[in-house]
ZANU-188531 format. One record per residue (C-alpha): residue number from 1; residue in three letters; x, y, z. Coordinates in nm, 4 decimals, decimal comma, padded with zeros to 6 digits. Each point is the difference from the previous one (the first is absolute). Layout:
residues N
 resi resn        u        v        w
  NUM  ALA        X        Y        Z
...
//
This chain:
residues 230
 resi resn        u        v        w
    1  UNK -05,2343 -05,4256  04,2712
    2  UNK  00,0644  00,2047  00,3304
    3  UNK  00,3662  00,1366 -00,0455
    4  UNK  00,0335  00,0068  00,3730
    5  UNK -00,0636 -00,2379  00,3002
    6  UNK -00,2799 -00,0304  00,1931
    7  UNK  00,0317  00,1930  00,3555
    8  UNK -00,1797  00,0130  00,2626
    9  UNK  00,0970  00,2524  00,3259
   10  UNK  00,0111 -00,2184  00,2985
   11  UNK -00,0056  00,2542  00,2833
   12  UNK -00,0546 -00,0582  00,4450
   13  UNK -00,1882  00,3055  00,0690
   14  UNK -00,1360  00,2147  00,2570
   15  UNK -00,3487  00,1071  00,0279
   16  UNK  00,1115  00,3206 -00,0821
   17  UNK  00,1932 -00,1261 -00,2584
   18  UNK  00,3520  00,0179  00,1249
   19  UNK  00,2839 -00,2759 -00,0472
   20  UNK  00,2353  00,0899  00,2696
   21  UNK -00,0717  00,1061  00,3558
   22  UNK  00,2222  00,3067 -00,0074
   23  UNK  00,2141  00,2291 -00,2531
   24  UNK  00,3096 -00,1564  00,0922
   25  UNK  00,2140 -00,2908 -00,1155
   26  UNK  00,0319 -00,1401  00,3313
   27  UNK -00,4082 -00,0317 -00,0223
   28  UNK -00,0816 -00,3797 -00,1428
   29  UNK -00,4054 -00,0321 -00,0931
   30  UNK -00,0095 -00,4122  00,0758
   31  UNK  00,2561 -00,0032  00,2833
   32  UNK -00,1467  00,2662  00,1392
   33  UNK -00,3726 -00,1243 -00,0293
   34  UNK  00,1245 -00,3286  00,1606
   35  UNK  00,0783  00,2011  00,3481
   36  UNK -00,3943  00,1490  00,0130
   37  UNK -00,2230 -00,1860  00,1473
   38  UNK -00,3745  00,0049 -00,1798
   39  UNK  00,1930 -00,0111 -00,3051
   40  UNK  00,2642 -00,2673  00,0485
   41  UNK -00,2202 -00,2728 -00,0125
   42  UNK -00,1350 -00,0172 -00,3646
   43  UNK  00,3547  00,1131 -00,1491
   44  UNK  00,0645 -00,2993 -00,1211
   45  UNK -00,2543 -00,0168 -00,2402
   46  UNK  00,2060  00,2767 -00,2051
   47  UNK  00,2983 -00,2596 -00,0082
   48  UNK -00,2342 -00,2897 -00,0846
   49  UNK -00,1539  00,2038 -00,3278
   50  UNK  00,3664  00,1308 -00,0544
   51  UNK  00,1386 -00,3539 -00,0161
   52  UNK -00,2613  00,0114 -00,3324
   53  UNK  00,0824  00,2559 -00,2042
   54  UNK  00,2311 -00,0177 -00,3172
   55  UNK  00,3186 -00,1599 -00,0893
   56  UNK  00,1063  00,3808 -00,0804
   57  UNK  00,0616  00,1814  00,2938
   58  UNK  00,0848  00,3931 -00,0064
   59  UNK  00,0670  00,2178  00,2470
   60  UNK  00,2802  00,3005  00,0901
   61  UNK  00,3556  00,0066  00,1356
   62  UNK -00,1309  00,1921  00,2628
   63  UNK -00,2018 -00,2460  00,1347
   64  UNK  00,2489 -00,2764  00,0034
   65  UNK  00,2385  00,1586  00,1652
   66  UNK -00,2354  00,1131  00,2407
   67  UNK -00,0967 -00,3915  00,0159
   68  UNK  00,3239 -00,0783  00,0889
   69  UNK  00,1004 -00,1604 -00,3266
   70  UNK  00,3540  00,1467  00,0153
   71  UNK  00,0776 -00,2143  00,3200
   72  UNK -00,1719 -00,2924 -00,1032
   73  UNK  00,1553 -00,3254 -00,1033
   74  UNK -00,2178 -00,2528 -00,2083
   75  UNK  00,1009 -00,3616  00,1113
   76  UNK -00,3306 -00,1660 -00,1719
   77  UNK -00,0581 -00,1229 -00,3206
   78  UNK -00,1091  00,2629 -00,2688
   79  UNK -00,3382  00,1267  00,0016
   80  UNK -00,2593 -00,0194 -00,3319
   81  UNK  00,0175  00,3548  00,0433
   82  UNK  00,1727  00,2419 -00,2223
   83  UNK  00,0400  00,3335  00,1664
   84  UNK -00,0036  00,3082 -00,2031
   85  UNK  00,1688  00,3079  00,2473
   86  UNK -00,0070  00,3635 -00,0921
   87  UNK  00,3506  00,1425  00,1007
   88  UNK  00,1323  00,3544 -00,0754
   89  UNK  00,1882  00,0852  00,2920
   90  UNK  00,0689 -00,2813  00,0270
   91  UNK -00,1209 -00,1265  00,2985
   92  UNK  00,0984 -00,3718 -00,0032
   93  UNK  00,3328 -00,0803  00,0428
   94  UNK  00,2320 -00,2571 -00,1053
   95  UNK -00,1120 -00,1931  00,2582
   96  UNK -00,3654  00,0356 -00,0595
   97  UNK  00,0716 -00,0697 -00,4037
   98  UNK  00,1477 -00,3431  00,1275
   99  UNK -00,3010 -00,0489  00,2806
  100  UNK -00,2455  00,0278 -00,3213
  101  UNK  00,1898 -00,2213 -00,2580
  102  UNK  00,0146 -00,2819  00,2180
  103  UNK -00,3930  00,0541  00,1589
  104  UNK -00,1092  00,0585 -00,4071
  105  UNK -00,1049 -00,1830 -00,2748
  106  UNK  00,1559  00,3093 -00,1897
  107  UNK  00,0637  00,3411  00,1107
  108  UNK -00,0353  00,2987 -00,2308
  109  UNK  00,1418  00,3425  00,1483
  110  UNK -00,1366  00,2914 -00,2022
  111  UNK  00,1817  00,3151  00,0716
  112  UNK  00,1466  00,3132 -00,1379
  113  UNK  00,2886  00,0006  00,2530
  114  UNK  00,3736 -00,1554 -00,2591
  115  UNK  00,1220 -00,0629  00,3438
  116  UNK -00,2338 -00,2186  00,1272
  117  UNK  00,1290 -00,3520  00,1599
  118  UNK -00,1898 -00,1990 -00,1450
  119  UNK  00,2311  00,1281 -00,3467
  120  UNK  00,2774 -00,1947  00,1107
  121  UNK -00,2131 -00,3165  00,1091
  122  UNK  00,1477 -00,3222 -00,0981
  123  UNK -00,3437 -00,1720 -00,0354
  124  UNK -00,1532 -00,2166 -00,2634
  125  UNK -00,3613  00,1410  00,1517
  126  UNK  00,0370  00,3502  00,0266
  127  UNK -00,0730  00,2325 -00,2587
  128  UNK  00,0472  00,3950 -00,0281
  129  UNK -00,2207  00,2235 -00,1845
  130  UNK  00,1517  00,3262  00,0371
  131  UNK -00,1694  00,3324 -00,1105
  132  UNK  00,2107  00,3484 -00,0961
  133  UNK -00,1695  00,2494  00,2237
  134  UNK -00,3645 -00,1490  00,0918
  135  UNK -00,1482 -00,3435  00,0373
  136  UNK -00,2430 -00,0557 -00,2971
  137  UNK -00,2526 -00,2147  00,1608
  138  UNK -00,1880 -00,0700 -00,3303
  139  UNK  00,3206 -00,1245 -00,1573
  140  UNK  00,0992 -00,1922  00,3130
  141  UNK -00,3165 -00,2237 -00,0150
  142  UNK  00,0081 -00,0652 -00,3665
  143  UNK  00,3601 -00,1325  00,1022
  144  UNK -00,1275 -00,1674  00,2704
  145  UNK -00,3123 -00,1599 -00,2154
  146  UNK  00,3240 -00,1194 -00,2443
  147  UNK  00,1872 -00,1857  00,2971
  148  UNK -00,3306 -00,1866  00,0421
  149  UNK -00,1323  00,2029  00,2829
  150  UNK -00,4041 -00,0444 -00,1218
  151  UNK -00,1510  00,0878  00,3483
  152  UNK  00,2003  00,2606  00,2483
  153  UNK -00,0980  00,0713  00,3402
  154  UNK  00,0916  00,3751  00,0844
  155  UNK  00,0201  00,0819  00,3854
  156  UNK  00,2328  00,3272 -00,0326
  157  UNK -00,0619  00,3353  00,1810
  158  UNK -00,2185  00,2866 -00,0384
  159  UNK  00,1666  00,1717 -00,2521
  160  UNK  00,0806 -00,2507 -00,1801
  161  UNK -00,3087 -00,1479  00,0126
  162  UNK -00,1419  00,3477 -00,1282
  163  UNK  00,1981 -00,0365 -00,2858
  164  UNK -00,0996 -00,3421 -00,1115
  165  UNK -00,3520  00,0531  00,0331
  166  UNK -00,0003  00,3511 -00,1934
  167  UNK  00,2228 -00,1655 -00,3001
  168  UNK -00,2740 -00,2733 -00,0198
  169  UNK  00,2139 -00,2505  00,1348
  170  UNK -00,2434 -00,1775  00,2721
  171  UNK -00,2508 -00,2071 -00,1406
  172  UNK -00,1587 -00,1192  00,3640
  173  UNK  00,0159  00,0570  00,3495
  174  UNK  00,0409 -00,2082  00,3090
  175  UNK -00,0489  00,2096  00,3434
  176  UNK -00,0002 -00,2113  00,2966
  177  UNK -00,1320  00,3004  00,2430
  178  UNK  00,0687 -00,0330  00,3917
  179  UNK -00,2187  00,1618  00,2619
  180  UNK  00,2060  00,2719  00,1421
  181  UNK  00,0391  00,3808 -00,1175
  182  UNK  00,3680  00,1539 -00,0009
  183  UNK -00,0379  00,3392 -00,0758
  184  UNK  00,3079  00,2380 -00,0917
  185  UNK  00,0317  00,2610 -00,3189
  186  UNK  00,3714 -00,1372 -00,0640
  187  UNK -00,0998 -00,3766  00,0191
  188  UNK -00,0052 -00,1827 -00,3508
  189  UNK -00,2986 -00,1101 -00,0722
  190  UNK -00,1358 -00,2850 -00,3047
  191  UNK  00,0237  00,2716 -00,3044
  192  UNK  00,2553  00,3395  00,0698
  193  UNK  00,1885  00,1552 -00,2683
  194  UNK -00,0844  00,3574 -00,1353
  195  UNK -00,3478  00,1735  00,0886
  196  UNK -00,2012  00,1076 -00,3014
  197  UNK -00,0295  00,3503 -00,0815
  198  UNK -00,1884  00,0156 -00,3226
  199  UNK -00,3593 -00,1468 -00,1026
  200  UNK  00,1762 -00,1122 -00,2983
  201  UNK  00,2137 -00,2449  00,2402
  202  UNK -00,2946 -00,1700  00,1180
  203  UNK  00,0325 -00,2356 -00,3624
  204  UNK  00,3174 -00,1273  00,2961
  205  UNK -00,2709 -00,1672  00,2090
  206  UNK -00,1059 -00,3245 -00,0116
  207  UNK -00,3475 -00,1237  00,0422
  208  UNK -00,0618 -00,3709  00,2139
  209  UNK -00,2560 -00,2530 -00,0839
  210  UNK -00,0570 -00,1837  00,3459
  211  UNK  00,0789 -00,3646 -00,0774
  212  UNK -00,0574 -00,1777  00,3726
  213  UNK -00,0078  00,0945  00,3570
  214  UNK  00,1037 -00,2595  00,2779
  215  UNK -00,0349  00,0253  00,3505
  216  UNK  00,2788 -00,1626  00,1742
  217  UNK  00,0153 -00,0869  00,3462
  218  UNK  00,0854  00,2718  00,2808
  219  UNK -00,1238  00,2673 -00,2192
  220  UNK  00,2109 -00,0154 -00,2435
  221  UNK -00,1431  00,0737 -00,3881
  222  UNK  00,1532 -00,1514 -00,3524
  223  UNK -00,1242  00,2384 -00,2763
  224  UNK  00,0573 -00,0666 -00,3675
  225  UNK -00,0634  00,2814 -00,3024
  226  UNK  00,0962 -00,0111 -00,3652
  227  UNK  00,1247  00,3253 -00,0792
  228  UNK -00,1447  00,1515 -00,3037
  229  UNK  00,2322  00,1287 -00,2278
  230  UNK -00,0616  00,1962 -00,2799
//
């Protein structure tokens, strides 16, 4: 029996395989995509296939904040969803903490920041795992599988997409790819992290069997791999 849940990398990419238009925080992939005409149009397919993926949802601090979550307020019923945020800084605030409990099925903060808000949250469906110095992603999804997370959805950044994937972590990816190029060294792309210096660090690379291609409307492309790993 798998000790960890199944994940699958659920990325909006470019052409050239970035995920943001520019190197900057105030740069937003989807919100910006929406304002470009030729590209606009089929964007919605991303949120339709999004809509679809797992009950698990994990992403970065960094990207919701950079959402918004922090000045959000959640007036709706609770989602299915349970949202699984990586949070050193921390990014999220108390505000954001209390955006997520109420928008969340649960909410599990993993962090290695004591101070973190979400420490002193009064709510039944958040849950801390905190880590002394560095996350341990391999220990974070065996916790994860034991809160009854079976399937996860991972849609974090570069680096920490890097990370995943070299630890073994991703089982499949999800790519919906939109027809533009963006270009720029500093702009994060679907896998950052470290470069490889060594032939012996090319056991860190993972293989893809192509699963299905799908041409979407207005150019748009939906491509599915297993990732092999050893």
């Amino acid at each position: 029996m798998n000790k960890y849940p199944i994940t699958t990398l659920f990325l909006l990419i470019s052409v050239d395989g970035k995920i943001s238009t520019g190197s900057t925080d105030l740069m937003d992939f989807d919100k910006d995509l929406s304002k470009i005409k030729g590209v606009k149009e089929g964007l919605v397919q991303y949120y339709a296939i999004e809509r679809r993926t797992d009950l698990f949802s994990l992403n970065s601090g960094r990207v919701m904040a950079k959402i918004g979550a922090n000045k959000k307020v959640w007036e709706g019923k609770p989602l299915h969803v349970s949202f699984v945020i990586i949070d050193n800084k921390p990014h999220l605030t108390k505000n954001g903490i209390e955006y997520f409990s109420k928008k969340a099925k649960n909410l599990f903060i993993v962090t290695t920041n004591k101070k973190h808000p979400a420490l002193k949250a009064k709510y039944a469906n958040v849950k801390v795992l905190l880590y002394p110095k560095r996350v341990d992603l391999k220990d974070m999804m065996q916790q994860l599988k034991k809160y009854g997370a079976h399937r996860v959805t991972i849609q974090t950044g570069g680096s920490l997409n890097a990370e995943f994937i070299r630890n073994g972590l991703v089982d499949h990816i999800s790519f919906v790819v939109a027809p533009i190029m963006v270009g720029g060294k500093d702009t994060a792309t679907a896998m950052d992290g470290e470069s490889l210096k060594k032939q012996s660090e090319l056991l860190k690379l993972r293989p893809l069997k192509l699963r299905k291609i799908t041409k979407l409307n207005n150019s748009y492309v939906h491509l599915e791999y297993d990732v092999l790993n050893r």
